[in-house]
C-alpha positions as a Python dict, from the first residue, in 0.01 Angstrom:
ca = {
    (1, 'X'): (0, 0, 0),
    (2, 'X'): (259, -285, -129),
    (3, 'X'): (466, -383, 116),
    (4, 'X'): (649, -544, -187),
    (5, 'X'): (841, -275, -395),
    (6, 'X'): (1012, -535, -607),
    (7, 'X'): (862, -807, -843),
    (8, 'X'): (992, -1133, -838),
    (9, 'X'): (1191, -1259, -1151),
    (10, 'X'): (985, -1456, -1402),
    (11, 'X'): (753, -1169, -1451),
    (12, 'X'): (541, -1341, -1180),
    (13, 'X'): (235, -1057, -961),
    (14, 'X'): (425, -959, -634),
    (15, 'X'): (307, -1160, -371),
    (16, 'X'): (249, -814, -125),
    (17, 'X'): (-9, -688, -291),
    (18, 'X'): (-244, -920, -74),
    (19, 'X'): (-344, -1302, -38),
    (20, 'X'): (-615, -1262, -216),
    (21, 'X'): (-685, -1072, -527),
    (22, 'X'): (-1097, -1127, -594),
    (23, 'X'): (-1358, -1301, -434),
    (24, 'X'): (-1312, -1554, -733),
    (25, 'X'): (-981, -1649, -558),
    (26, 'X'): (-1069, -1618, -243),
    (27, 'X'): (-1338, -1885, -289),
    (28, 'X'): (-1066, -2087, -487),
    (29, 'X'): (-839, -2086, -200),
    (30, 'X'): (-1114, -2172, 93),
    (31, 'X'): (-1174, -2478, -130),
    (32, 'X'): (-845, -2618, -100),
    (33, 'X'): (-774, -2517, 262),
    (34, 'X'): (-799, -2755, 521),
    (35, 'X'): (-932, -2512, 781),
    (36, 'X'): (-1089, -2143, 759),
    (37, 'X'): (-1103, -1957, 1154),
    (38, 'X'): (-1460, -1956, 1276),
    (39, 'X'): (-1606, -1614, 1145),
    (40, 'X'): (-1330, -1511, 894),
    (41, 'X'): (-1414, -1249, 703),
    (42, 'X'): (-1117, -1155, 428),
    (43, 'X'): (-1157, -782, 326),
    (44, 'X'): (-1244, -693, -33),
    (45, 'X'): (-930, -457, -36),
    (46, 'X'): (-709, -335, 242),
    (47, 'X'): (-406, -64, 253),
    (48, 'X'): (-243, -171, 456),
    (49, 'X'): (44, -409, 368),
    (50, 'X'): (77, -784, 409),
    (51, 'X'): (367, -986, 478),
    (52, 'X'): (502, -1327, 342),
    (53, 'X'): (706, -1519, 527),
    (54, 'X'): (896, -1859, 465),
    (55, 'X'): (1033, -2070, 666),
    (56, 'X'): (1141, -2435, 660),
    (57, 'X'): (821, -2622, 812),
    (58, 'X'): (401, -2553, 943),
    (59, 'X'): (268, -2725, 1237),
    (60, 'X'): (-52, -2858, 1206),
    (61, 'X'): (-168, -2754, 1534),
    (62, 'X'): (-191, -2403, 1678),
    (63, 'X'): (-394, -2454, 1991),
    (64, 'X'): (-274, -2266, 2320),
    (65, 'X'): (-26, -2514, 2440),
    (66, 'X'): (173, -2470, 2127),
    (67, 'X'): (534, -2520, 2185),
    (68, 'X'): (719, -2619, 1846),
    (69, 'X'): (963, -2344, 1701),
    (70, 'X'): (797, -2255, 1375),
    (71, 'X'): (367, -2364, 1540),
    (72, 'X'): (533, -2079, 1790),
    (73, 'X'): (609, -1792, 1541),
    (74, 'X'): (282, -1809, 1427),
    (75, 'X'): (96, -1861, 1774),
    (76, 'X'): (280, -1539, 1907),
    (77, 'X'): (32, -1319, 1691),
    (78, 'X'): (-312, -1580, 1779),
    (79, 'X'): (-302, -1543, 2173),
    (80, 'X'): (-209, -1237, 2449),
    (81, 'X'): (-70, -1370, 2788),
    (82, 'X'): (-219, -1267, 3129),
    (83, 'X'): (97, -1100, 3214),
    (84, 'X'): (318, -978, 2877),
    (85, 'X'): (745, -1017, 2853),
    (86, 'X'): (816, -705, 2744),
    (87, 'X'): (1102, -769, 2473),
    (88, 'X'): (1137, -467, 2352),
    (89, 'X'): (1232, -335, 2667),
    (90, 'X'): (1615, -398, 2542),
    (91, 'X'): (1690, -239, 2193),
    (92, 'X'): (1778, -593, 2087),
    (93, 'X'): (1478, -794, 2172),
    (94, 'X'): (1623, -957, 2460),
    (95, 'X'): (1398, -753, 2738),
    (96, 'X'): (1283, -930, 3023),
    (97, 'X'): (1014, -670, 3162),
    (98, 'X'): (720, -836, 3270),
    (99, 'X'): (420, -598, 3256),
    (100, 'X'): (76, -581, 3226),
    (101, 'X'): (-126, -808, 2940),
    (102, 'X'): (-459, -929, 2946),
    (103, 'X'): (-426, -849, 3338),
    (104, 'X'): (-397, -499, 3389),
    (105, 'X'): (-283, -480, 3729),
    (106, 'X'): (-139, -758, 4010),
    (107, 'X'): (-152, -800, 4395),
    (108, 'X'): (-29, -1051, 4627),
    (109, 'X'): (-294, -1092, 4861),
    (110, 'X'): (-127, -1331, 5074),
    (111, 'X'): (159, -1585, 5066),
    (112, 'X'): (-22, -1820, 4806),
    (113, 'X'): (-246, -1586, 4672),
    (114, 'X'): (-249, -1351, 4377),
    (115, 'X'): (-521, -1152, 4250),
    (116, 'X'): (-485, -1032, 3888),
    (117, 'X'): (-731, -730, 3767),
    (118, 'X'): (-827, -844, 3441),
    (119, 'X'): (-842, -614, 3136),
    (120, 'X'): (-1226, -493, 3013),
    (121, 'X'): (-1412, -516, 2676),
    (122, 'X'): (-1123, -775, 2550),
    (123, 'X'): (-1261, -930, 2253),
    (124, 'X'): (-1181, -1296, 2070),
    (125, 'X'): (-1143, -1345, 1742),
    (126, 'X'): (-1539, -1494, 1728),
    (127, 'X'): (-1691, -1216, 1826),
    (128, 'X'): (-1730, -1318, 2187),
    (129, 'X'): (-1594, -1095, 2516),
    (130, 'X'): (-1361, -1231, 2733),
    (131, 'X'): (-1466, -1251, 3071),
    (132, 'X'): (-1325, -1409, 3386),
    (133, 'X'): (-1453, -1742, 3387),
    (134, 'X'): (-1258, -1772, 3022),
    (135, 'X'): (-942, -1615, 3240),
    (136, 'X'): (-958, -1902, 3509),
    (137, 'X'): (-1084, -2166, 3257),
    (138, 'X'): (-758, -2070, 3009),
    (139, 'X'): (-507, -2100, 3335),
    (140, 'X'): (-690, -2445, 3460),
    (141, 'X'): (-684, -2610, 3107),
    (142, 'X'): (-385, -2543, 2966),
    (143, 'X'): (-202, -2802, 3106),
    (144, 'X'): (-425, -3017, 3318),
    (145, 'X'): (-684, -3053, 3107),
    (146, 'X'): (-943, -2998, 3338),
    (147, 'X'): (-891, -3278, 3491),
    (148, 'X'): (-618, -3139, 3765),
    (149, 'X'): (-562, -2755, 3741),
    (150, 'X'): (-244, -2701, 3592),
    (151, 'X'): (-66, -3009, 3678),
    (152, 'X'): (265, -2898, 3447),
    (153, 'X'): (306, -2592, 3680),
    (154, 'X'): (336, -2834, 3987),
    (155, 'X'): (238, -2491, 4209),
    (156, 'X'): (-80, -2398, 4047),
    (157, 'X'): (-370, -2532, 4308),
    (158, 'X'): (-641, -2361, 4168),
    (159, 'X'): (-768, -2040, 3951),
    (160, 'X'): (-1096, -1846, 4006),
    (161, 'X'): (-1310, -1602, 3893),
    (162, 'X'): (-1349, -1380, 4196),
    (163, 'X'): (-1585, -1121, 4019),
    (164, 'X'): (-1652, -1039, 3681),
    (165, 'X'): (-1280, -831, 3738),
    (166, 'X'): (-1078, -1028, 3902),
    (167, 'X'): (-933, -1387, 3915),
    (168, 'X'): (-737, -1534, 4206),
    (169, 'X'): (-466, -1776, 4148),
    (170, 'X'): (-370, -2004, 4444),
    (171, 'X'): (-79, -2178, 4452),
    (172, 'X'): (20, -2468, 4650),
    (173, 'X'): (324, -2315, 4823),
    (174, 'X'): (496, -1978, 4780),
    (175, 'X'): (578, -1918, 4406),
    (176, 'X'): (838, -1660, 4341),
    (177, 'X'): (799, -1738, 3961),
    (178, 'X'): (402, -1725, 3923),
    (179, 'X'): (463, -1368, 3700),
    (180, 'X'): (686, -1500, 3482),
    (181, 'X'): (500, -1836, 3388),
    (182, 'X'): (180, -1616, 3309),
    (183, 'X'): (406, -1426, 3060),
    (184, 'X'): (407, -1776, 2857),
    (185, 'X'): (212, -2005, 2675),
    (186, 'X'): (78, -2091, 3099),
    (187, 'X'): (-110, -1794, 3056),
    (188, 'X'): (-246, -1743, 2717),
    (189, 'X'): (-609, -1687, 2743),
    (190, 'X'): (-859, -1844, 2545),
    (191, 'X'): (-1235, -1903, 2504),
    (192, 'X'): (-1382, -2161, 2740),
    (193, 'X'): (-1750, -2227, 2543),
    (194, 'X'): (-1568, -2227, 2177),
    (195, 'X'): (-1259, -2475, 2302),
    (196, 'X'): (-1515, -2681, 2516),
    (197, 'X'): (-1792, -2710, 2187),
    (198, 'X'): (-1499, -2828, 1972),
    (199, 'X'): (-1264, -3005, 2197),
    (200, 'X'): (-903, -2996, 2173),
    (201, 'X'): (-773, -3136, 1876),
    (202, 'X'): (-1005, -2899, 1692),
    (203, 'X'): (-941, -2636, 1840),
    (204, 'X'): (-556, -2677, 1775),
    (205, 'X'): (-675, -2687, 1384),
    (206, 'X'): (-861, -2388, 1404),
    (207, 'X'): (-745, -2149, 1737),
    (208, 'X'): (-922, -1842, 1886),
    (209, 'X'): (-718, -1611, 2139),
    (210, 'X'): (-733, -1255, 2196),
    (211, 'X'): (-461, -1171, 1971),
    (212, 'X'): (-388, -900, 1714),
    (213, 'X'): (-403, -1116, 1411),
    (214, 'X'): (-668, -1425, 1374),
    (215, 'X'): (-662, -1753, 1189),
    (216, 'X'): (-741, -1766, 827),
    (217, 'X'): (-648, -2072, 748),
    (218, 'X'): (-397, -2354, 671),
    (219, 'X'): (-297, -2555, 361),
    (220, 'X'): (-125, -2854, 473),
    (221, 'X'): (270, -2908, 413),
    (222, 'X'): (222, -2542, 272),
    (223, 'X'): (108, -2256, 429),
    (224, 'X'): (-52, -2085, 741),
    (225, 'X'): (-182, -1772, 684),
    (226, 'X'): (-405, -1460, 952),
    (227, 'X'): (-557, -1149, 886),
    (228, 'X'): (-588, -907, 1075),
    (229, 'X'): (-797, -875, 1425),
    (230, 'X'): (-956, -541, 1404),
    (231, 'X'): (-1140, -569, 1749),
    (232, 'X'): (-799, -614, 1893),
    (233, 'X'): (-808, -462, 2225),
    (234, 'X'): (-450, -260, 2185),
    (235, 'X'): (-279, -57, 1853),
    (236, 'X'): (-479, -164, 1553),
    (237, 'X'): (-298, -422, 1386),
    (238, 'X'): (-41, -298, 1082),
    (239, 'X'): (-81, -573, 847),
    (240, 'X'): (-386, -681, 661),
    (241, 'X'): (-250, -1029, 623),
    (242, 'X'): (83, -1298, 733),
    (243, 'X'): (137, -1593, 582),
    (244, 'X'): (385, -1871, 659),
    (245, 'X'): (465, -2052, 387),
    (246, 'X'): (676, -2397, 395),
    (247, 'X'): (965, -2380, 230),
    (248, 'X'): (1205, -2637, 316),
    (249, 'X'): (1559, -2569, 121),
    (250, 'X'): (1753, -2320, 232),
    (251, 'X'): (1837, -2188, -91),
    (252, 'X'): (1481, -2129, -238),
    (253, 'X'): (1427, -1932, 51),
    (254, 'X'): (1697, -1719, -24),
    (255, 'X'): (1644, -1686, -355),
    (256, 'X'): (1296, -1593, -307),
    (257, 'X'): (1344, -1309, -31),
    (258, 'X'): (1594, -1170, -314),
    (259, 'X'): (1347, -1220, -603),
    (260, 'X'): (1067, -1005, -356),
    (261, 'X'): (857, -1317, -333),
    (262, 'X'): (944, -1314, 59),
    (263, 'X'): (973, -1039, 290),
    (264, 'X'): (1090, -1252, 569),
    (265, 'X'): (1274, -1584, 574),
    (266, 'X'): (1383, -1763, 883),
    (267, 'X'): (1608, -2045, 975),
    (268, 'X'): (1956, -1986, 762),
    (269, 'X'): (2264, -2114, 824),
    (270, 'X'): (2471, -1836, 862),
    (271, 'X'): (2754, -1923, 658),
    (272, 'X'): (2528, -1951, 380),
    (273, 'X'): (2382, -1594, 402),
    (274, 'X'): (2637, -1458, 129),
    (275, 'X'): (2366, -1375, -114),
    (276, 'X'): (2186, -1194, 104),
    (277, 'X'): (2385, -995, 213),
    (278, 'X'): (2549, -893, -132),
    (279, 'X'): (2187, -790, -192),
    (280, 'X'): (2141, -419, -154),
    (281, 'X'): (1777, -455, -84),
    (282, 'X'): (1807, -750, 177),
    (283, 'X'): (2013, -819, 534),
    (284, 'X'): (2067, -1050, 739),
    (285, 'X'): (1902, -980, 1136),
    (286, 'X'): (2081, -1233, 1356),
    (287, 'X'): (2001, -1343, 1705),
    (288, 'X'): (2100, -1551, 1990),
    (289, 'X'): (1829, -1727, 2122),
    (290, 'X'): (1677, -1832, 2428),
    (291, 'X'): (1754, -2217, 2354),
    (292, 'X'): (1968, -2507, 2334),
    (293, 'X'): (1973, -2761, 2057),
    (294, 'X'): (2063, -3078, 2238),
    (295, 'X'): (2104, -3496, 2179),
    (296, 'X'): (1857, -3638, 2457),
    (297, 'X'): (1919, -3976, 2544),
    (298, 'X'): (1668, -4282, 2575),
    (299, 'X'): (1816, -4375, 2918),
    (300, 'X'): (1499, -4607, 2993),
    (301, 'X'): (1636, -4866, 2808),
    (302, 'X'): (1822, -5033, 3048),
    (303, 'X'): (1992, -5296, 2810),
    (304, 'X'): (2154, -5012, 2586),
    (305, 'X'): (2510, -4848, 2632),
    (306, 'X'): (2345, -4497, 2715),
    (307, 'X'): (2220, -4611, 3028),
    (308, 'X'): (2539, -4600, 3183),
    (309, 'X'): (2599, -4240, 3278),
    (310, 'X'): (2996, -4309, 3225),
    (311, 'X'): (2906, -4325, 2843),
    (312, 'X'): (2684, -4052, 2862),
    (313, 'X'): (2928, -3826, 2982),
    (314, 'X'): (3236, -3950, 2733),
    (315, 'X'): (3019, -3876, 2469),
    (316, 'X'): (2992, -3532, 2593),
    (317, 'X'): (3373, -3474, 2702),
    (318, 'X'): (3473, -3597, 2318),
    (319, 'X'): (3222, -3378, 2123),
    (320, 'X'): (3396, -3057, 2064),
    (321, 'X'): (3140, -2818, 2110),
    (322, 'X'): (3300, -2518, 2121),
    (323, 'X'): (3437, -2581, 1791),
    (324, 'X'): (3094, -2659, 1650),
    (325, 'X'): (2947, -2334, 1766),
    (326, 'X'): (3232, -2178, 1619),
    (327, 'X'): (3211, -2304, 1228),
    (328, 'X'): (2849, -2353, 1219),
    (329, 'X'): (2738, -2041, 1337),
    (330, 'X'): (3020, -1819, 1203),
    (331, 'X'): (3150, -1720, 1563),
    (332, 'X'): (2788, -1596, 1675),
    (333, 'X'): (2729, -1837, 1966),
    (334, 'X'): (2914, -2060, 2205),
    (335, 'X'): (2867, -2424, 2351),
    (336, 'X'): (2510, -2470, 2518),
    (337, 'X'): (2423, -2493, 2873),
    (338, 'X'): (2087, -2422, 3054),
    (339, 'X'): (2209, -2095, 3175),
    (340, 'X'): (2057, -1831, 3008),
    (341, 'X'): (2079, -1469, 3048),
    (342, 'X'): (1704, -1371, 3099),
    (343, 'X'): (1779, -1535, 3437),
    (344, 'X'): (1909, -1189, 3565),
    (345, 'X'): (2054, -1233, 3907),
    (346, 'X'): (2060, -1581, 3874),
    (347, 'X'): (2244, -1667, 3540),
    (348, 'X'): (2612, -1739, 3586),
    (349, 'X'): (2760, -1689, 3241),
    (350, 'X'): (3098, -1761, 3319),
    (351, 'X'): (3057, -2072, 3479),
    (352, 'X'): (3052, -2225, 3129),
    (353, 'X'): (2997, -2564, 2942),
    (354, 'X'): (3122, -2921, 2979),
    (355, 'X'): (3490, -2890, 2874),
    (356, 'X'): (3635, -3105, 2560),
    (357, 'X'): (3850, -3389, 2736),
    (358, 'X'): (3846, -3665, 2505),
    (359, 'X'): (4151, -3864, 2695),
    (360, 'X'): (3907, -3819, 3041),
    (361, 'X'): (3600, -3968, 2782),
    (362, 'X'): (3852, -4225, 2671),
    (363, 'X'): (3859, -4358, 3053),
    (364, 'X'): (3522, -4326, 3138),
    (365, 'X'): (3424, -4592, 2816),
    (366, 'X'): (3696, -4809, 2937),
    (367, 'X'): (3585, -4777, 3343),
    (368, 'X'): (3278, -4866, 3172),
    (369, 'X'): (3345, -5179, 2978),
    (370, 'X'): (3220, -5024, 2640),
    (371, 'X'): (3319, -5236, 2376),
    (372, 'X'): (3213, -5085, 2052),
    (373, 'X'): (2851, -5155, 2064),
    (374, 'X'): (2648, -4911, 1808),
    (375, 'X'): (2491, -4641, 1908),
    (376, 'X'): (2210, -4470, 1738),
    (377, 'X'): (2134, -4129, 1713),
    (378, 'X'): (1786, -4065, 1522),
    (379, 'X'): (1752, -3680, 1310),
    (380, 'X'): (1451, -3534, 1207),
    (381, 'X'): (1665, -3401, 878),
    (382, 'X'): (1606, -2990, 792),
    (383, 'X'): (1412, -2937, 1110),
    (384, 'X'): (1684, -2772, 1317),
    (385, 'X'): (1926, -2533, 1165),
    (386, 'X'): (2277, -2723, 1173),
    (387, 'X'): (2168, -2977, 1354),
    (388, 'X'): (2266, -3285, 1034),
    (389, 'X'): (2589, -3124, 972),
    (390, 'X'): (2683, -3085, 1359),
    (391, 'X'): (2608, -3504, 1366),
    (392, 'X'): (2823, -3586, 1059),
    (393, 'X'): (3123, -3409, 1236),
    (394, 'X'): (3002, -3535, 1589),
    (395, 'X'): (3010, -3888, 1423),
    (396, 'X'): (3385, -3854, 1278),
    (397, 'X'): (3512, -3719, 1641),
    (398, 'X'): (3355, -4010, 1913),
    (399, 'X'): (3513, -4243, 1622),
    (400, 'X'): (3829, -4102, 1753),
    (401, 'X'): (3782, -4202, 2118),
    (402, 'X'): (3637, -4514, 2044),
    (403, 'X'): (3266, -4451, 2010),
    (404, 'X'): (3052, -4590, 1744),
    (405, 'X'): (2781, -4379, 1670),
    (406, 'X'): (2523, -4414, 1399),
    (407, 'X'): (2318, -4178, 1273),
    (408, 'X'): (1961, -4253, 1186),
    (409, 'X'): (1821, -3953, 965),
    (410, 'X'): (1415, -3962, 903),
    (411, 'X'): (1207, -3689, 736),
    (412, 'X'): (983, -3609, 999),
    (413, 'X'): (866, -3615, 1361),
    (414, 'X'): (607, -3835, 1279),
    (415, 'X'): (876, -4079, 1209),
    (416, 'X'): (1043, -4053, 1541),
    (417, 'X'): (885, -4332, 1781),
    (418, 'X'): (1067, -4464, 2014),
    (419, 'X'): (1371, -4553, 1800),
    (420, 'X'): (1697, -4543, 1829),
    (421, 'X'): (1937, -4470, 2149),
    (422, 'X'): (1935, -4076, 2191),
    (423, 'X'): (1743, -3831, 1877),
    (424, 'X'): (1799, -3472, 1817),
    (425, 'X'): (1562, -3217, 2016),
    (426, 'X'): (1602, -2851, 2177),
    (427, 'X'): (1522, -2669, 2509),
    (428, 'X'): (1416, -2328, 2563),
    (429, 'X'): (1421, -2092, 2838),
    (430, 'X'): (1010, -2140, 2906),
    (431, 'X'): (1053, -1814, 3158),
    (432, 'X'): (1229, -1548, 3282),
    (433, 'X'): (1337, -1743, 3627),
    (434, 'X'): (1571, -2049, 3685),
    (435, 'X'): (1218, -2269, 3756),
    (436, 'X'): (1198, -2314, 3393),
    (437, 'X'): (1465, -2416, 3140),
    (438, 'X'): (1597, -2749, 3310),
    (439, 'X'): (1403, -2770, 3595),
    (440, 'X'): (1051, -2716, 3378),
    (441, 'X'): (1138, -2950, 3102),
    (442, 'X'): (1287, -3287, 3287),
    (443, 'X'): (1184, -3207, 3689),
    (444, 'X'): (856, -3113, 3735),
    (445, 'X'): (532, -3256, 3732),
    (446, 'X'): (405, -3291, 3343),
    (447, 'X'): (747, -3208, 3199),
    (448, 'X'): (790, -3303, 2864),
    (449, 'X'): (1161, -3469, 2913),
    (450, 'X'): (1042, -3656, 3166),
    (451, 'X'): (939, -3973, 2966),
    (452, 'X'): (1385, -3960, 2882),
    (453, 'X'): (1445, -4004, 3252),
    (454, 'X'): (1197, -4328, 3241),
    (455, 'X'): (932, -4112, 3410),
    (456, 'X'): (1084, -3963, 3688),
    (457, 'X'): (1368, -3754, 3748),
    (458, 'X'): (1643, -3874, 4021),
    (459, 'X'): (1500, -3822, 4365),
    (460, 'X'): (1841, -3549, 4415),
    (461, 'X'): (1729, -3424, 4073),
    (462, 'X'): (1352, -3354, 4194),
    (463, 'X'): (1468, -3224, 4523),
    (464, 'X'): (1673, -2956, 4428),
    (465, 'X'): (1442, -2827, 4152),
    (466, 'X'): (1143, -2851, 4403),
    (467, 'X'): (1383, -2634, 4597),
    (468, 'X'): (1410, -2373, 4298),
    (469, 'X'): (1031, -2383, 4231),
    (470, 'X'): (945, -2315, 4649),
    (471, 'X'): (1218, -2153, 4801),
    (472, 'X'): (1092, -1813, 4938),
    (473, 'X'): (1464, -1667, 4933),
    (474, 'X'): (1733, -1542, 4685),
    (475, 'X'): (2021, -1759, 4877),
    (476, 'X'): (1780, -2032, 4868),
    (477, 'X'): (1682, -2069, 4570),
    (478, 'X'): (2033, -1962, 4413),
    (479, 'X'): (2230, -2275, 4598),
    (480, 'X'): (1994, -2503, 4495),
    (481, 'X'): (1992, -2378, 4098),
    (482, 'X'): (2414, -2390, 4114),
    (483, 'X'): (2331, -2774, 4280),
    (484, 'X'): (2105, -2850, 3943),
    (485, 'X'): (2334, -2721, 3710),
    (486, 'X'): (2638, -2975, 3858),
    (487, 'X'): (2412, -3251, 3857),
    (488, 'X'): (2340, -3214, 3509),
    (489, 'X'): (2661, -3258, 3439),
    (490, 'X'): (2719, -3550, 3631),
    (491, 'X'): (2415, -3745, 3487),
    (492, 'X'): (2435, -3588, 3135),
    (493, 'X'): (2058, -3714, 3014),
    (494, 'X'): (2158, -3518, 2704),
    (495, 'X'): (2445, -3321, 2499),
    (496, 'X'): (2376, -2956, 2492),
    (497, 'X'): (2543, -2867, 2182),
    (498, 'X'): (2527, -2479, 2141),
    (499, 'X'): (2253, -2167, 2194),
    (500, 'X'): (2135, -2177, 1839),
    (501, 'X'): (2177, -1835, 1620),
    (502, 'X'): (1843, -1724, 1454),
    (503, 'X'): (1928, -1561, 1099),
    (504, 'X'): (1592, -1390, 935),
    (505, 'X'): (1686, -1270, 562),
    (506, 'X'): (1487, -916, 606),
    (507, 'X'): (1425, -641, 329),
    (508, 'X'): (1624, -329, 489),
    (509, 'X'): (1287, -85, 427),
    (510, 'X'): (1074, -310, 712),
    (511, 'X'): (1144, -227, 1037),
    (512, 'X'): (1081, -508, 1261),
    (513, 'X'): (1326, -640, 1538),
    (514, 'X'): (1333, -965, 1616),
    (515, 'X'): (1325, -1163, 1975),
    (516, 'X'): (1540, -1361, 2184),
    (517, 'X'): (1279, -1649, 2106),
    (518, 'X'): (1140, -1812, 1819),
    (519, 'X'): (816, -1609, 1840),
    (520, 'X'): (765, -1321, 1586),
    (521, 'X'): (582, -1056, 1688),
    (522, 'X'): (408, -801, 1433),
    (523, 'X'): (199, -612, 1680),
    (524, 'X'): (201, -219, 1622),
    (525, 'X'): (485, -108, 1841),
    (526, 'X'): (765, -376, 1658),
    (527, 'X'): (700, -372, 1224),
    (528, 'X'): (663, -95, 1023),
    (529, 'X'): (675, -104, 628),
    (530, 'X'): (900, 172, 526),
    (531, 'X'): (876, 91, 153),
}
């Protein structure tokens, strides 16, 4: 079956009749790719459809710590997670269910101590069962390297393999989050012989999880591409085959999801979606998601304006963010905060974003003595949807108040160093509980913002988030969150400009719904070809 009931323009083969077409082209392809999955095996011929998707970049690595946007769309489909975030349990992909994944059942056992019941005759993608000691190794590894056991949870004190059933996860004090940081990449599951043979970095190159599609290789600054995992432990996998391909303009993804030589394309600006959706075989599937695009400053370097809070802040107060949300993203989103609604009881929607003052940022730069000294903002260009164009206006308005911003535009991350005094970057929700977001990115023990605070966050800072990660009580936890939330705004380490809007370009005959988050997920229950 061709998922593709078009042919691209040109007279070109459809692209979803299958990656490969012979065994001739298969070998072709393997010669050129920089690495094949550990026991692929590409069918002769399969009917069931394959997708194409393209989206502005690849990451190189795809190992189980994976946290890029586009490294994470692909990742999604690689790994299962000990405890799975049911999406779908909202029509629009915003669910926040958490129930049972690679763990089929849960039990507190005592204050500190969980016991998980761990699913049966799970296979990887080598061949190899998953047993417990993979369960605890996965848990103890992903962040600590085996060195100390999950050090970027800061609760985790240790995971064993009870039994060949169970595993029991201690933590260090009470953790009213533990279920919803095994529904993320904290509890993607892995196997320990294969990632301890290889070591990391290979592993990254060429993952094995659990999941219902497995690596078949990568190209590089091209494509990423699985098949599908037939010994997948759930519904058989729909697709024979996905592959990401890099496609950086805008407009030649467009064009090609129009032309039938894409079935998905992510990333669009969405005032720029016209052709699309004057297309009566294409549409537009927009979403919210569960992230901020922010500036983060550099405020380690002491001898630069941005270490001065007072000029953090003006730069915040005279950046109309509202307005940018507005025009960018056609009236989809609003200014960015790290309130998010997966929170449940605890998100406070209304409480809102920094306001647009630029006369109060006009007297913080003179309380703090500013005198026009240039400040640099490095952008990794195309990367984030918006983010160049947001700049160029943000440039023209803290010229009005005084500010003299520069912007510093490289092609890549690999460019980004240590440059410049604040670079473009984004934040997502990490979990379903206010001990992620913030608190998980620039607080806590191995957080990857940290390094922006100089290494460690504000002793107030790490006290109130140690207060979200431990309390034992709704009231407890809640005052403290509300505490974090004003302090960020007080300190401002970075602008939160707006929750980004995800716009796929989607044929209208496959039915697939996507997330709240960057990951896509093509498991059984959410894509179905109805070409």
């Amino acid at each position: 079956m061709n998922i593709n009931k078009r042919r691209p323009q040109g007279g070109t083969t459809s692209p979803g009749s299958g990656i490969m077409k012979s065994a001739k082209a298969l070998m072709i392809a393997a010669s050129i790719t920089v690495s094949l999955g550990a026991g692929a095996v590409f069918a002769a011929s399969d009917d069931r459809p394959s997708l194409k998707i393209a989206m502005p970049s690849t990451w190189a690595s795809h190992g189980p710590t994976v946290n890029s946007n586009f490294g994470a769309r692909v990742a999604y489909s690689i790994y299962d997670t000990l405890v799975w975030r049911n999406y779908l349990s909202n029509a629009d992909g915003s669910g926040s269910e958490l129930v049972p994944g690679l763990a089929t059942s849960w039990e507190q056992v005592s204050p500190t101590e969980w016991d998980f019941a761990i699913r049966q005759g799970v296979k990887f993608h080598d061949g190899t069962t998953m047993t417990t000691a993979d369960v605890a190794f996965s848990i103890n590894n992903t962040y600590g390297e085996g060195e100390e056991p999950f050090a970027a949870s800061g609760t985790i004190a240790s995971v064993v393999a009870v039994d060949d059933k169970t595993v029991r996860i201690t933590t260090k004090n009470p953790d009213p989050a533990l279920l919803a940081r095994m529904a993320t990449v904290m509890g993607q599951i892995y196997p320990q012989a294969y990632y301890q043979k290889v070591g990391k970095e290979e592993f990254g190159r060429v993952p094995i999880g659990t999941g219902p599609y497995k690596w078949a290789g990568r190209v590089a600054g091209e494509s990423v591409t699985l098949e599908a995992n037939d010994d997948y432990w759930g519904e058989k996998p729909p697709l024979s085959s996905i592959k990401f391909v890099e496609v950086p303009e805008v407009s030649s993804r467009i064009a090609g999801l129009i032309t039938g030589e894409y079935d998905i394309v992510t990333s669009l600006p969405p005032d720029q979606t016209r052709p699309i959706d004057n297309d009566a075989a294409t549409e537009i599937r927009a979403v919210s998601v569960e992230n901020v695009h922010m500036i983060t400053f550099r405020q380690y370097k002491d001898d630069r304006p941005q270490a001065d809070k007072r000029i953090r802040k003006a730069m915040a107060l005279s950046l109309n963010r509202a307005l940018l949300a507005d025009k960018l993203w056609n009236g989809l989103t609003v200014a960015g905060t790290y309130d998010f609604a997966g929170y449940g009881a605890y998100s406070m929607p209304d409480r809102g974003a920094l306001p647009y003052d630029p006369e109060e940022a006009k007297r913080l730069l003179a309380e703090a003595g500013y005198d026009g000294e240039e400040i640099t903002i490095r952008i990794v260009s195309g990367y984030y949807t918006n983010m160049t164009r947001a700049m160029e206006v943000g440039v023209e308005m803290w010229k009005e108040v005084g500010l003299n911003v520069k912007l510093d535009i490289i092609e890549n991350w690999g460019q980004m160093g240590q440059e410049g005094d604040a670079y473009n970057a984004s934040d997502n929700m990490w979990m379903t509980d206010p001990g992620g977001g913030m608190w998980f990115s620039w607080g806590r023990e191995g957080g990857h913002r940290l390094k922006d605070w100089g290494g460690t966050p504000p002793a107030e800072f790490a006290a109130l988030g140690t207060a979200i990660e431990q309390g034992s009580d709704f009231d407890t936890r809640m005052k403290a969150y509300m505490g974090l939330l004003d302090l960020w705004d007080d300190l401002v380490p970075a602008i939160l400009l707006y929750r980004p809007v995800e716009a796929y370009g989607v044929r209208k005959d496959l039915d697939w719904t996507p997330y709240t988050f960057f990951y896509m997920d093509f498991r059984a229950n959410n894509v179905k070809d109805n070409g």
